[in-house]
VEXMI-696573 format. One line per field, with one value per residue: residue in one letter; chain; x, y, z of N, C-alpha, C in turn; residue number from 0. Coordinates in Angstrom, 2 decimals, decimal comma, padded with zeros to 5 digits. Example, Ala and Ser with C-alpha at 12.3 -4.5 7.8 and 13.67 -1.06 7.14 Angstrom:
BEGIN
residuo	c(A / S)
cadena	c(A / A)
n.u	c(013,19 / 012,85)
n.v	c(-005,69 / -002,25)
n.w	c(007,80 / 007,08)
ca.u	c(012,30 / 013,67)
ca.v	c(-004,50 / -001,06)
ca.w	c(007,80 / 007,14)
c.u	c(013,20 / 012,90)
c.v	c(-003,30 / 000,03)
c.w	c(007,80 / 007,87)
num	c(0 / 1)
***
This chain:
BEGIN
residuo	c(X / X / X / X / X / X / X / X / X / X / X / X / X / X / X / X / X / X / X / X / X / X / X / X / X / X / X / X / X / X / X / X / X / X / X / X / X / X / X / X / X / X / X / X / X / X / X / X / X / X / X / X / X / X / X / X / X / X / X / X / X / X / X / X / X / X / X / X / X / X / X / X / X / X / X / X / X / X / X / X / X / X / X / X / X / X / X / X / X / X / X / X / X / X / X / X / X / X / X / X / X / X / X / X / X / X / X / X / X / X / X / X / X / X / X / X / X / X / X / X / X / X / X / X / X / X / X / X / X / X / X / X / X / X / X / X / X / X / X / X / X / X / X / X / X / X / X / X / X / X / X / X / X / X / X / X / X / X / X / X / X / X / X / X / X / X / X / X / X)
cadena	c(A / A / A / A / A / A / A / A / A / A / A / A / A / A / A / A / A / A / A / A / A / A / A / A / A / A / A / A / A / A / A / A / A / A / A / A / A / A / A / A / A / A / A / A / A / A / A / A / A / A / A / A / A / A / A / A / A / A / A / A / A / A / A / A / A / A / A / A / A / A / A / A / A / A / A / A / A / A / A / A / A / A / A / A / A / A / A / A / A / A / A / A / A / A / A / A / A / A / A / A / A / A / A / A / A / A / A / A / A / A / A / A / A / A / A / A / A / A / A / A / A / A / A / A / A / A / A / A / A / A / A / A / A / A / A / A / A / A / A / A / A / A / A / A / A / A / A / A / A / A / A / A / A / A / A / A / A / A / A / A / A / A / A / A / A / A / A / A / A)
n.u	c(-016,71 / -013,42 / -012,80 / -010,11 / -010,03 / -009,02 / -008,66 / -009,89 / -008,86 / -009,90 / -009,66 / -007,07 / -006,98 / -008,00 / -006,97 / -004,31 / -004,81 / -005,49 / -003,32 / -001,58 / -003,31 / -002,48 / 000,37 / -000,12 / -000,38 / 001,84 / 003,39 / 002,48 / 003,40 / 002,12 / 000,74 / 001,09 / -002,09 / -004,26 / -007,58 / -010,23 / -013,88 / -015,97 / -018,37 / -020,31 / -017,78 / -017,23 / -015,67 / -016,66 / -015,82 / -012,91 / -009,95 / -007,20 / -005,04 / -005,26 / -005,43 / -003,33 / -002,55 / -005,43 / -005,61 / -007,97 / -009,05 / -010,70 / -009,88 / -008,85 / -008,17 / -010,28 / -012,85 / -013,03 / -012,94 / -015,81 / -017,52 / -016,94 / -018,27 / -020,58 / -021,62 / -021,26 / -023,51 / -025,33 / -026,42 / -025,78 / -026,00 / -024,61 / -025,57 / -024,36 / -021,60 / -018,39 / -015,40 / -011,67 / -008,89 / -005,78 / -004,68 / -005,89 / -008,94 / -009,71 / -011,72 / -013,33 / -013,53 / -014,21 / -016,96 / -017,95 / -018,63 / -020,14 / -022,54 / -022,93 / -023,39 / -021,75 / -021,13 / -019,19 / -015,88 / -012,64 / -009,18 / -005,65 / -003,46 / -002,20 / -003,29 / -001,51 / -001,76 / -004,23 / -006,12 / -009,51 / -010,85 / -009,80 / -007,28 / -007,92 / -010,33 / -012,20 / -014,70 / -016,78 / -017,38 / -019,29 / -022,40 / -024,21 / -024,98 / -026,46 / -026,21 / -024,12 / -020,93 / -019,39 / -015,69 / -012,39 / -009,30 / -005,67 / -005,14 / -002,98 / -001,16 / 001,79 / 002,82 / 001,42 / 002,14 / 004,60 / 004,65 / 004,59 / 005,96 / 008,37 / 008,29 / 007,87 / 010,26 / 011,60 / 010,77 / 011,44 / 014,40 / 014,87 / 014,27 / 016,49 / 018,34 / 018,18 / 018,08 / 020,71 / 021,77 / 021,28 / 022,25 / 024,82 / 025,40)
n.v	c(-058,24 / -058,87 / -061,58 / -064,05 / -066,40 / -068,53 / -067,82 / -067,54 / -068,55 / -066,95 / -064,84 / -064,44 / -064,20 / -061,42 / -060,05 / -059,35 / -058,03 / -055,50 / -054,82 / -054,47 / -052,62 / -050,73 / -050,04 / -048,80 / -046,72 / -045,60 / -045,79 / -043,01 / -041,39 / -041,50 / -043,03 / -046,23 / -047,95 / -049,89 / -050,73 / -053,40 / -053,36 / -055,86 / -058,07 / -060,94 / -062,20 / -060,29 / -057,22 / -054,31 / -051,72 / -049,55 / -048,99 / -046,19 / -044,81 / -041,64 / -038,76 / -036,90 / -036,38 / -035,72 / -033,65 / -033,89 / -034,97 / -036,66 / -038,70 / -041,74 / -045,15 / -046,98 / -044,99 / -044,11 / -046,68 / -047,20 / -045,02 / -045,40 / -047,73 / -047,06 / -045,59 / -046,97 / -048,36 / -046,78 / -046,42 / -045,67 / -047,55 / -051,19 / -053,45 / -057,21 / -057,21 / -057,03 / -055,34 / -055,58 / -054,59 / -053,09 / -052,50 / -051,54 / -050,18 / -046,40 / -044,26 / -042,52 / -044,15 / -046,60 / -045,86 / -045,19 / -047,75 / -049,12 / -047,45 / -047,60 / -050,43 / -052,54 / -055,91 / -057,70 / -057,03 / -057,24 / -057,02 / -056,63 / -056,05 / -054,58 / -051,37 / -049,22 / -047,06 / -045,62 / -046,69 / -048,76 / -050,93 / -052,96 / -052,35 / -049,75 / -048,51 / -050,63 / -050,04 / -051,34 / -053,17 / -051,69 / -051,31 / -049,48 / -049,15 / -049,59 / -051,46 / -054,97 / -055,82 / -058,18 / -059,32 / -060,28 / -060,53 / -059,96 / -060,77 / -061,67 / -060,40 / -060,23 / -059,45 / -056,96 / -055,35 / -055,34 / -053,70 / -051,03 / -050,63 / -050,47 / -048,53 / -046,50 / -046,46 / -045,68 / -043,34 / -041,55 / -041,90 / -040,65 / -038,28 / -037,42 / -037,33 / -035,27 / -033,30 / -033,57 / -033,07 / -030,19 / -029,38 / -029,66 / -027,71)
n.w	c(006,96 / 006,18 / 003,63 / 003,48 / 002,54 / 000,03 / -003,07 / -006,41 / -009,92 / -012,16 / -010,31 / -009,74 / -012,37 / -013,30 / -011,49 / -012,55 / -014,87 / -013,34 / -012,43 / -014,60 / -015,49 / -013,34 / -013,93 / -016,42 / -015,08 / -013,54 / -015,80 / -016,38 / -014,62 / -011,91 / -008,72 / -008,64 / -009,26 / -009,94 / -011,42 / -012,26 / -013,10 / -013,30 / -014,74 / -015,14 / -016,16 / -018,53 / -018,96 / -017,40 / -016,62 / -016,10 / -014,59 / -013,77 / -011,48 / -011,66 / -010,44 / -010,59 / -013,17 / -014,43 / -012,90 / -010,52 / -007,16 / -006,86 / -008,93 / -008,98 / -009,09 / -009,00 / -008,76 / -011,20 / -013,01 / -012,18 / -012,71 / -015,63 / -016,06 / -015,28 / -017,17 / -019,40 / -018,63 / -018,35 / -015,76 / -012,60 / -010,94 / -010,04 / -009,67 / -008,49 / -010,06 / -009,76 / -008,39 / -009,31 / -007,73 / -006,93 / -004,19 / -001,27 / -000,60 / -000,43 / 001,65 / 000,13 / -002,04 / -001,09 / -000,39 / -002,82 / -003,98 / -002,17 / -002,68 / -005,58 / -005,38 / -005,87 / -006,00 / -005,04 / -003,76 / -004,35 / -003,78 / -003,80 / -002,25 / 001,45 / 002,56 / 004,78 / 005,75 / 005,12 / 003,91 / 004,32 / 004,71 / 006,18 / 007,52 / 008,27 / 009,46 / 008,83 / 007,32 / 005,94 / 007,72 / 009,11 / 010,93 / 010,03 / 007,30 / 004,01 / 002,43 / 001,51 / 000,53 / -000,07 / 000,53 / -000,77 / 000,25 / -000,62 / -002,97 / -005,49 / -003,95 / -003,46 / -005,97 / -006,26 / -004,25 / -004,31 / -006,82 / -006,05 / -003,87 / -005,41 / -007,28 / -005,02 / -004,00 / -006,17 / -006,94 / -004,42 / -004,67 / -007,22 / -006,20 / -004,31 / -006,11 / -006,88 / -005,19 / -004,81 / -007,19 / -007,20 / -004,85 / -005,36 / -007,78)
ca.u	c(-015,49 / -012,47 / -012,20 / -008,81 / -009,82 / -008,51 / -009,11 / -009,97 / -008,25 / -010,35 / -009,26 / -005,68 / -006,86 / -008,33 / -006,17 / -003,40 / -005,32 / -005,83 / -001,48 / -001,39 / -003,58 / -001,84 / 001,31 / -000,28 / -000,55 / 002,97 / 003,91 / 002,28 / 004,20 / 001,02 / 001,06 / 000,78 / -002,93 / -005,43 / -008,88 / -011,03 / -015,07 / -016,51 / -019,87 / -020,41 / -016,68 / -017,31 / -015,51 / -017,63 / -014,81 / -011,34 / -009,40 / -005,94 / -004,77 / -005,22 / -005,47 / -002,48 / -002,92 / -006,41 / -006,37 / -009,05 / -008,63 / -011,50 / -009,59 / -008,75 / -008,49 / -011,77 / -013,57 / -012,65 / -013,81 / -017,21 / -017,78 / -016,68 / -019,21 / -022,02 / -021,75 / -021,91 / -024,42 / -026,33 / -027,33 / -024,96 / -026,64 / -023,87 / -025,70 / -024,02 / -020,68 / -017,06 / -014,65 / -010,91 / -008,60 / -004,68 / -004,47 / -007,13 / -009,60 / -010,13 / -013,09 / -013,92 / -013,63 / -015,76 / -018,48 / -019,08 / -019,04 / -020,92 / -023,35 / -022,87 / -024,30 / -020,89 / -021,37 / -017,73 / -014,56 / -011,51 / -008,05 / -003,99 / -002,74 / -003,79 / -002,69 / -001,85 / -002,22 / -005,14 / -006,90 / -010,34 / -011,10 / -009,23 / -006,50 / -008,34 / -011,54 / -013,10 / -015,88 / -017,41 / -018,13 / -020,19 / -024,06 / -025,44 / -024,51 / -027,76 / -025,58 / -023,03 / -020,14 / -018,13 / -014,59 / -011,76 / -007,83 / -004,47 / -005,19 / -001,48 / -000,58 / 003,01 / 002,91 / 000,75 / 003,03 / 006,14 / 004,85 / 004,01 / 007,47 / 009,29 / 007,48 / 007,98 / 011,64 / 012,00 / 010,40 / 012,28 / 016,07 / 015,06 / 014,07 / 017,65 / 019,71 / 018,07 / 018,50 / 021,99 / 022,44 / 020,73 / 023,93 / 026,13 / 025,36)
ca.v	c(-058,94 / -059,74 / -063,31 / -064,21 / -067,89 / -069,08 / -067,32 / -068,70 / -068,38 / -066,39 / -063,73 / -064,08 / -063,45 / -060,10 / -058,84 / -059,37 / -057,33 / -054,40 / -054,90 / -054,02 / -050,91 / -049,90 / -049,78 / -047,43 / -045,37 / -045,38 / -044,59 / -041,43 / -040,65 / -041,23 / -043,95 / -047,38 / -048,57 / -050,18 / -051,32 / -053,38 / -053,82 / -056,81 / -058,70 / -061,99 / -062,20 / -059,19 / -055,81 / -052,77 / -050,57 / -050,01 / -047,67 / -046,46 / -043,47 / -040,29 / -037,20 / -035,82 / -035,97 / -034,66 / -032,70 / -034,71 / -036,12 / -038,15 / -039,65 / -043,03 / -046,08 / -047,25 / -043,85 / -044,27 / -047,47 / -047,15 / -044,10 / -045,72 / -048,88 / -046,57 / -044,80 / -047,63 / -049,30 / -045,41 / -046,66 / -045,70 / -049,15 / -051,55 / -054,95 / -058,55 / -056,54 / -057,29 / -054,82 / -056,23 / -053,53 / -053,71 / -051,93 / -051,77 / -048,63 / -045,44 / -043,88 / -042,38 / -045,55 / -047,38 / -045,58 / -045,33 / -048,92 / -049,09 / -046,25 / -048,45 / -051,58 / -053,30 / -056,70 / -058,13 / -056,26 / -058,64 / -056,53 / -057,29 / -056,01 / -053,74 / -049,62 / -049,42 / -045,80 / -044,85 / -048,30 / -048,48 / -052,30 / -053,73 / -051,50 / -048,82 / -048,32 / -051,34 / -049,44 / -052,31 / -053,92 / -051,02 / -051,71 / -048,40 / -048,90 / -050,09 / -052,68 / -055,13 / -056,20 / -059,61 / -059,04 / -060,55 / -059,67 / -061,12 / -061,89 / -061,41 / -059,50 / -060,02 / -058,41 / -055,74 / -054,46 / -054,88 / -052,48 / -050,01 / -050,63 / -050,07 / -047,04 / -045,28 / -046,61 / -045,15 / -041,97 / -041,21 / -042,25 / -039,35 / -036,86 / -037,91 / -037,07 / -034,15 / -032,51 / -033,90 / -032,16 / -029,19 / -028,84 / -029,39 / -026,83)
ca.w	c(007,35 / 005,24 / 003,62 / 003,13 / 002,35 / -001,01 / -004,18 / -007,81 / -010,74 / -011,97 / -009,48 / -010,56 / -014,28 / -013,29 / -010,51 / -013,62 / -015,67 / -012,73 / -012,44 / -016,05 / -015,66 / -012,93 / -014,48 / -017,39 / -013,96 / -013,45 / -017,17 / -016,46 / -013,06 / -011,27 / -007,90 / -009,67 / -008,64 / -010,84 / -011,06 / -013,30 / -012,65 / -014,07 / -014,45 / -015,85 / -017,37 / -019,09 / -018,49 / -017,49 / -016,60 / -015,68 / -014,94 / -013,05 / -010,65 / -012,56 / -009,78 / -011,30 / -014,51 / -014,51 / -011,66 / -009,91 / -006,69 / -007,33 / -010,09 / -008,32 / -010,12 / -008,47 / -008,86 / -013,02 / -013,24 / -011,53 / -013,39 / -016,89 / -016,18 / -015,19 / -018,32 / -020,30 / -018,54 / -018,03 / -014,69 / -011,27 / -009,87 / -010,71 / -009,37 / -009,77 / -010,38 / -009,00 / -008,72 / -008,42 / -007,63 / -006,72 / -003,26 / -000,47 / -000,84 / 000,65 / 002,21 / -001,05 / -002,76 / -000,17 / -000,35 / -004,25 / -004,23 / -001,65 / -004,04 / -007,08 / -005,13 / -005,76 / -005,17 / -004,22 / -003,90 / -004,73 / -003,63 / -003,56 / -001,02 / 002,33 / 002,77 / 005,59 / 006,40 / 004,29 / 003,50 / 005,14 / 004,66 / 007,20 / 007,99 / 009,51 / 009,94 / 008,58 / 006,91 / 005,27 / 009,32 / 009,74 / 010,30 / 009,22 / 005,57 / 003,64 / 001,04 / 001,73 / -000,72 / -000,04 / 000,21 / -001,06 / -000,09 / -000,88 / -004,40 / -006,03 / -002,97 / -003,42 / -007,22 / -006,09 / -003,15 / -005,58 / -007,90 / -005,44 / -003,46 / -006,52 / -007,87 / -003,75 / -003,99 / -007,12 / -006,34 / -003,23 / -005,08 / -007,97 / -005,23 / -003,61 / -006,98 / -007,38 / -004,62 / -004,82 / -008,11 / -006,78 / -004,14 / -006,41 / -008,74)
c.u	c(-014,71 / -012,44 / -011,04 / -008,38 / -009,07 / -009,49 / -009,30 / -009,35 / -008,23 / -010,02 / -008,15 / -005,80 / -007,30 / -007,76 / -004,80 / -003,56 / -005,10 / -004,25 / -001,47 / -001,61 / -002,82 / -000,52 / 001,36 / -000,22 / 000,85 / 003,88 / 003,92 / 002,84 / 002,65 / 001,39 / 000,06 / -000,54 / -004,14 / -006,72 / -009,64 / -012,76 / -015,73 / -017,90 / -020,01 / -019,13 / -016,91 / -016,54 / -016,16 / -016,75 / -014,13 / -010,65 / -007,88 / -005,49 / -004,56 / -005,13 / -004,34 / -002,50 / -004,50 / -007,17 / -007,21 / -008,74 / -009,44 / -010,80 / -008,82 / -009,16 / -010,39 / -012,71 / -013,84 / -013,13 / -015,44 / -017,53 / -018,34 / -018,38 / -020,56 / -022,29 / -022,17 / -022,90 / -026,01 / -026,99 / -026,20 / -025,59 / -025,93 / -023,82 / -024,74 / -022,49 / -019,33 / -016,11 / -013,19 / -010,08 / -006,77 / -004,15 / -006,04 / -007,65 / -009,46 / -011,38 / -013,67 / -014,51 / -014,98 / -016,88 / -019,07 / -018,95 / -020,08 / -022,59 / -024,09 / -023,45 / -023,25 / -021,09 / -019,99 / -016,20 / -013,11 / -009,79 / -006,90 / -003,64 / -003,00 / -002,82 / -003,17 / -002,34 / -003,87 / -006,16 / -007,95 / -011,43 / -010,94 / -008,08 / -006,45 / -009,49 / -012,65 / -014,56 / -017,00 / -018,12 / -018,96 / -021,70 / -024,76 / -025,07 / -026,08 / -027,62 / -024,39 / -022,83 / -019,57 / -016,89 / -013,43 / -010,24 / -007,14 / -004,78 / -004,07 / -001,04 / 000,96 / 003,21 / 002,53 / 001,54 / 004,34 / 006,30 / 004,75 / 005,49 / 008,36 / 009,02 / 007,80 / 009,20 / 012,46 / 011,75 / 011,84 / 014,31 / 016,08 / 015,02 / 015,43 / 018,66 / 019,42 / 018,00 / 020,40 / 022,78 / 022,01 / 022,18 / 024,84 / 026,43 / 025,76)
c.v	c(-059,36 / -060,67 / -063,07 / -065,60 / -067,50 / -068,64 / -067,74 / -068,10 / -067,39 / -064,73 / -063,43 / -063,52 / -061,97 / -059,04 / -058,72 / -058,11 / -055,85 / -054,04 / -054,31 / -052,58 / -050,08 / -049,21 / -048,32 / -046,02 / -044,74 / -044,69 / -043,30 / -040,73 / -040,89 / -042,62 / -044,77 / -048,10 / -048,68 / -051,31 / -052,20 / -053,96 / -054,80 / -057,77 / -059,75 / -062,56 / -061,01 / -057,86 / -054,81 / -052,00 / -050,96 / -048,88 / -047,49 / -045,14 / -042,54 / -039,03 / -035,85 / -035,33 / -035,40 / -034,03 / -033,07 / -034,89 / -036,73 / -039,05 / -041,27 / -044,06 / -046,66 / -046,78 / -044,39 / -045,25 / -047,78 / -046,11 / -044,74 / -046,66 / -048,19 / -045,98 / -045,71 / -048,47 / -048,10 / -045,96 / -046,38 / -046,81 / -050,02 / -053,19 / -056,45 / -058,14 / -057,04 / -056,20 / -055,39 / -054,83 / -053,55 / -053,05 / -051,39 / -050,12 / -047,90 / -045,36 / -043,66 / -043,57 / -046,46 / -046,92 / -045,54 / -046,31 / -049,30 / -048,40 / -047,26 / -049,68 / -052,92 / -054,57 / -057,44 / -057,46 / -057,26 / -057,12 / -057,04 / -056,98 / -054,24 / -052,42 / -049,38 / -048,40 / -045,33 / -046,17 / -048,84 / -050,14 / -052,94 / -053,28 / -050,51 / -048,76 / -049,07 / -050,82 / -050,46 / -053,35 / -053,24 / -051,58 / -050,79 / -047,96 / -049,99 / -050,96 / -053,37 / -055,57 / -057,33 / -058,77 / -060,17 / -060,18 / -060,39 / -061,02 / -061,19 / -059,89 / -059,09 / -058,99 / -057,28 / -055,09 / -054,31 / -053,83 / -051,07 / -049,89 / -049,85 / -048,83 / -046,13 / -045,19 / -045,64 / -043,38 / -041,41 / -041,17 / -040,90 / -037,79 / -036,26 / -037,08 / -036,08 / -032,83 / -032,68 / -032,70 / -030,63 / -028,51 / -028,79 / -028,64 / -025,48)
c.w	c(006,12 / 004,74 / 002,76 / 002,54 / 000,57 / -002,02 / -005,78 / -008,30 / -011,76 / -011,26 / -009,67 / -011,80 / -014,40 / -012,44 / -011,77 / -014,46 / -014,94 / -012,27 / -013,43 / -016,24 / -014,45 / -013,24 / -015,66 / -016,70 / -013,95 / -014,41 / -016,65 / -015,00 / -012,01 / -010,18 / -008,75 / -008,78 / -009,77 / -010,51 / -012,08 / -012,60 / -013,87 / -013,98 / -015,57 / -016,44 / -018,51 / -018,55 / -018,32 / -017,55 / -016,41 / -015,42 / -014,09 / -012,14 / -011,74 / -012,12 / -010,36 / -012,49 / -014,55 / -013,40 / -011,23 / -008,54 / -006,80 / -008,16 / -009,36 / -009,30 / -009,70 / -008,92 / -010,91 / -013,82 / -013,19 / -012,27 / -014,95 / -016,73 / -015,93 / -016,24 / -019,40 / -020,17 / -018,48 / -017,09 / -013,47 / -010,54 / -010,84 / -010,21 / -009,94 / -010,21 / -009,52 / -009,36 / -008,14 / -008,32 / -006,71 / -005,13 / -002,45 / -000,51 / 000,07 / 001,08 / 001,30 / -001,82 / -002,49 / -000,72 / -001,67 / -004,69 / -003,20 / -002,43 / -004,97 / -006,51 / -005,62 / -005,16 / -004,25 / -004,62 / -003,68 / -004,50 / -003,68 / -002,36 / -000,23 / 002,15 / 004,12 / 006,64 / 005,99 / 004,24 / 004,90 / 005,37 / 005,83 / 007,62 / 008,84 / 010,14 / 009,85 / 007,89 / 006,70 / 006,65 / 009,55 / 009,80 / 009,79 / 007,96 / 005,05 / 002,63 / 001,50 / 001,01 / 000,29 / -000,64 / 000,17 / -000,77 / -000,18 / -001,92 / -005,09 / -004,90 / -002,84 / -004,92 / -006,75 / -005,35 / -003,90 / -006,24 / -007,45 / -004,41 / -004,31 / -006,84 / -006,61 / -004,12 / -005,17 / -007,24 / -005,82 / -004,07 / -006,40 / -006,90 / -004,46 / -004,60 / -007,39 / -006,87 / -004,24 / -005,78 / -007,54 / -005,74 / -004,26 / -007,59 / -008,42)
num	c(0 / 1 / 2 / 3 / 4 / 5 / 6 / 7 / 8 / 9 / 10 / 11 / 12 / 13 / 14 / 15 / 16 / 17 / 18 / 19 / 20 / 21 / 22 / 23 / 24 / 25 / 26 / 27 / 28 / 29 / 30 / 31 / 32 / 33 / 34 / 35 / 36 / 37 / 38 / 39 / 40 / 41 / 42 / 43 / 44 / 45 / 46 / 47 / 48 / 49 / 50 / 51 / 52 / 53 / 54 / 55 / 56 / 57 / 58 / 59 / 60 / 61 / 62 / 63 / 64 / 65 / 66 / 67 / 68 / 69 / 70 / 71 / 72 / 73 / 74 / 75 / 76 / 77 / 78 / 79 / 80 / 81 / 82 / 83 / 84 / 85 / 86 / 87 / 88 / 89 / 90 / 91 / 92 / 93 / 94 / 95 / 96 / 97 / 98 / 99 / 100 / 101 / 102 / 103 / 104 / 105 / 106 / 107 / 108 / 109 / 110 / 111 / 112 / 113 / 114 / 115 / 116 / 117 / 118 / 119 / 120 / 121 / 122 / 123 / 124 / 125 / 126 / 127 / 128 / 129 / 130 / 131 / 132 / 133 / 134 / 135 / 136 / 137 / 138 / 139 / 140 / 141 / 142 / 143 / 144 / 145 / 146 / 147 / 148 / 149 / 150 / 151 / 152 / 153 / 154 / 155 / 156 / 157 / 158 / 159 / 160 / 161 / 162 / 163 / 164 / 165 / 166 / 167 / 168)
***
């Protein structure tokens, strides 16, 4: 189940951080969504949408992070761990935190087509999953949907002038 109660400060200082990397997403033309996994106040990973740039679709900010932190921890068991992450996961997502033994998943804000938290399919209610994570949503929900507004909006208005110029050529 979701908790939506009231989030620490804490949670602002790292969904900030997973804003930041998503943005590096955006530099690169990629949909602005970032992740960082953390344990103790420590960073394990981090990472930001990459499928385009390296041909992946695994490449998910999620996926990138969980990867990164298993590497440096050389263990895919990622106990004790928080991942915050700026848009609610997929199925993929789910499950290799689920994998990784993720202990709480801290999000911004929900997707509403794709997003398997509490949007669609609730994955995380299921009972025949053999680990559960504590969840977290809302945490800078209004930033997080901004940057992801802006970035479609912005999309869509080049796609507009360029088939504009395209008929006018």
């Amino acid at each position: 189940m979701v908790d939506t109660m009231v989030h620490t400060e804490q949670d602002d200082y790292w969904m900030r951080r997973a804003l930041a990397l998503a943005e590096q997403g955006r530099e690169q033309g990629e949909v602005p969504v970032g992740a960082v996994l953390v344990r103790d106040g420590e960073v394990l990973g981090e990472g930001w949408n990459q499928p385009i740039g390296c041909s992946d679709p695994t490449a998910h900010a999620e996926i990138i992070a969980l990867r990164q932190a298993a590497s440096r921890l050389n263990n895919y068991r990622l106990p004790g761990s928080s991942l915050y992450v700026t848009l609610e996961p997929c199925t993929m997502c789910v499950g290799a935190m689920i994998h990784a033994r993720v202990e709480r998943l801290i999000y911004g804000t929900t997707e509403p087509k794709a997003g398997v938290v509490e949007s669609q399919s609730r994955l995380l209610e299921q009972d025949f999953y053999n680990h559960r994570l504590s969840v977290t949503s809302g945490v800078l929900a209004q930033q997080c949907r901004q940057q992801l507004t802006s970035f479609f909006r912005e999309r869509r208005e080049t796609i507009k002038s360029r088939k504009k110029d395209a008929a006018g050529s």
